[in-house]
N, C-alpha and C positions, 0 to 999 in steps of 0.2 A: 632432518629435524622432525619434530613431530609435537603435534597438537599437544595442546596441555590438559591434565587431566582434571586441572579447579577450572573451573567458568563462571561468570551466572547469567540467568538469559535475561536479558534487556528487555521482551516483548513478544509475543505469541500473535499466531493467526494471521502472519502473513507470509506471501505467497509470491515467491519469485523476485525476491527483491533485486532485480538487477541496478534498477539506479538508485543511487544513496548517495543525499550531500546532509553538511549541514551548513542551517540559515546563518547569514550573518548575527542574527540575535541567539546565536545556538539552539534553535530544533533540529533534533533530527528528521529526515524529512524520507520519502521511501515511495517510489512509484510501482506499480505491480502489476505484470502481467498477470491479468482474471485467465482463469481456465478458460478453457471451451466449452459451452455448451450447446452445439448443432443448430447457432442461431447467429445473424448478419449485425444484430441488433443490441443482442446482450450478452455477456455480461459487459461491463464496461471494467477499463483498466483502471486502478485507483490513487492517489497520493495521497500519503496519508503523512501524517504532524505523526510521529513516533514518540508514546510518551513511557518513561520504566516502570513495568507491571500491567499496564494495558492489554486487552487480544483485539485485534481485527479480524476478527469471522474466519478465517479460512481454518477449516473446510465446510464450516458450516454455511457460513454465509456469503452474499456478494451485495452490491451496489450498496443502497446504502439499507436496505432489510432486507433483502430478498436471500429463503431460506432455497440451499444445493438441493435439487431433486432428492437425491441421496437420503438426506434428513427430513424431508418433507414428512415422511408419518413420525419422526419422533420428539415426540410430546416434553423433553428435553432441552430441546435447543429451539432457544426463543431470540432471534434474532433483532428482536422490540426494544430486549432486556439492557438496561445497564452493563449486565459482563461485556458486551462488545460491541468496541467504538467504530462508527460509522467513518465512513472517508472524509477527509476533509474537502476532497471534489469528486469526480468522479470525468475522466478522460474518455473519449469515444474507443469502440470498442474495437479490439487487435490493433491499436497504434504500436505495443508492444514497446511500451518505453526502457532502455537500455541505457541509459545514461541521463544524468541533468546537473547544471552546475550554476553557479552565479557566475551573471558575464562582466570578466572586472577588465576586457581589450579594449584599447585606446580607437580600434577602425570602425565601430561602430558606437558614441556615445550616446545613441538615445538607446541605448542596451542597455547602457550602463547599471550594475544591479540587479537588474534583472537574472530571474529564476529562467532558462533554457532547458 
């Protein structure tokens, strides 16, 4: 089989979305492995509420302003700016989240609901 060649893109600027659910209220939700940048501390991993037409920073940005070395001289990319939506949290840094779901099992009910 093979890809289709209509699409449309749902949302811009993010970065490794390996886990994706969505909320029981229907957002979509999106947690991200941040790059590396040679540091214990930062950047931090993000989730973010995915909303259509939005960008979350990447490659430009990470945490919730903080502009990539990379683009630091360019006078362009304003990180402050309304074009791009900050995280909705922001997870410590290389947890590397890979998966998340709502927990609807019966063996543990004070889970119940709850975002994993």
């Amino acid at each position: 089989s093979k890809w289709s060649n209509t699409y449309t893109i749902f949302a811009r600027g993010l970065r490794n979305s390996m886990a994706l659910t969505v909320s029981p209220a229907g957002w979509v939700m999106q947690a991200e492995n941040a790059r590396a940048l040679n540091s214990d501390v930062e950047p931090h991993e993000e989730l973010n509420i995915v909303q259509e037409g939005r960008h979350y920073g990447f490659p430009y940005c990470y945490n919730f302003r903080a502009k990539v070395p990379e683009w630091s001289a360019n006078p362009n990319v304003n990180c402050a700016s309304s074009k791009f939506d900050k995280p909705h949290i922001l997870l410590p840094p290389r947890v590397a989240p890979l998966d998340m779901t709502y927990y609807s099992g019966k063996m543990f009910p004070e889970l119940q609901g709850h975002l994993l």
